[in-house]
Phi, psi and omega in degrees: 000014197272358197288314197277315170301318193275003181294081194347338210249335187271309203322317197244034176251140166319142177270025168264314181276004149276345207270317166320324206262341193253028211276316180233041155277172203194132157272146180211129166311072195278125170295168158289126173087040176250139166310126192246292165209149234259108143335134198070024177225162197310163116265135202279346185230185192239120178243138179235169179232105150320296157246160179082223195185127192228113177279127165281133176209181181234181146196157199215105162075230179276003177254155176221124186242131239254148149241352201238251037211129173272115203234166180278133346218120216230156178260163149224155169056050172262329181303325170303308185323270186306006171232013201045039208246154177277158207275164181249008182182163181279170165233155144224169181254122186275352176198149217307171222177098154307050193299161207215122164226086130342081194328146186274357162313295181279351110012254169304301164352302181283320185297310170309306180318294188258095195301310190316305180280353140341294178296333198275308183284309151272009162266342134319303180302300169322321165304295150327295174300338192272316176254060156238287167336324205270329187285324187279355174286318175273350179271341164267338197241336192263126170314169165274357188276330179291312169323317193259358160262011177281324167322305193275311179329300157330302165293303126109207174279303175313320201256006168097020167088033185227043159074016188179155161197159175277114185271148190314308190233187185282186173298316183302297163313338180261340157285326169283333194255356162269349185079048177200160199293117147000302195277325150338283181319309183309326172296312179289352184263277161341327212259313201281359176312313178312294158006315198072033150257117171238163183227138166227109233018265213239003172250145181225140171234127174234108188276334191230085193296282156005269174333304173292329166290330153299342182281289192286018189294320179323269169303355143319353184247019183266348185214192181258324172080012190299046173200000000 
């Protein structure tokens, strides 16, 4: 456990009340495109993600709207947990994934208690809400072609600069989560060729880093882009 102690959300709790809070917690390997939890409903545990990426989404009749994505290693759904409140979206995992789960009974339990995980638990929260702000800043004020070259810039960058990356998930899911249309993405994936950007199924080549930061510095200053 010392990897999951040393986590900001962690950091600072007493160690009777971590030894409380982890007594029946458990990592567990989760696949990809598997189901966590059902919109409107409790949540019985506090999930953080170690490894991989757990997508938030919604659906309403026959539409699904993207809301997230969750990277290591970040909570989801902690406000529900520790306050008893129903998750406000489903969860998934979108590529194979490490989860760190914490009932949410002991959860709350340490959280009344323990100012450390108190501080902690809001500086998560905190977190959270700061880049949820920032994606909705961009989904208003930004095309969707500046979202997704800001979207590869991010990636990257994220990966040292070495001209190419491979995308994390499919095309569909990476379109719903910039807020825009398959067919929308193909074109913007096409339109960024000027760019110094090519795609090839699931490979993105960026010959030209510079140029693509210039097409999208106007919106880069709209978020942190932190996905």
């Amino acid at each position: 456990m010392d990897n999951i102690r040393s986590l900001c959300l962690f950091r600072d709790v007493a160690e009777q009340n971590f030894a409380d809070l982890v007594r029946y917690a458990a990592k567990k390997r989760i696949a990809a495109h598997t189901h966590l939890v059902s919109e409107g409903e409790h949540c019985a545990f506090l999930y953080l993600v170690l490894e991989g990426t757990v997508e938030l989404y919604s659906r309403r009749g026959r539409r699904e709207a993207s809301i997230g994505m969750v990277r290591g290693t970040h909570a989801f759904f902690l406000g529900a947990a520790i306050w008893g409140l129903p998750s406000q979206a489903s969860a998934r995992t979108i590529e194979p994934s490490l989860i760190f789960r914490v009932p949410a009974e002991d959860a709350r339990s340490v959280y009344e208690r323990d100012g450390g995980f108190a501080r902690g638990v809001f500086a998560e929260v905190t977190r959270t809400l700061r880049r949820m702000t920032m994606e909705l800043k961009a989904q208003r004020l930004s095309t969707s072609i500046e979202r997704l070259a800001n979207w590869i810039l991010v990636q990257e960058e994220r990966r040292g600069g070495r001209g190419g990356f491979r995308l994390p998930y499919d095309k569909r899911t990476l379109a719903a989560h910039l807020g825009m249309t398959p067919e929308n993405l193909s074109r913007n994936f096409a339109a960024l060729s000027e760019h110094g950007v090519a795609v090839q199924g699931r490979e993105v080549v960026v010959s030209d880093l510079e140029k693509l930061a210039a097409f999208a510095e106007p919106a880069r200053e709209l978020g942190d882009w932190d996905y």
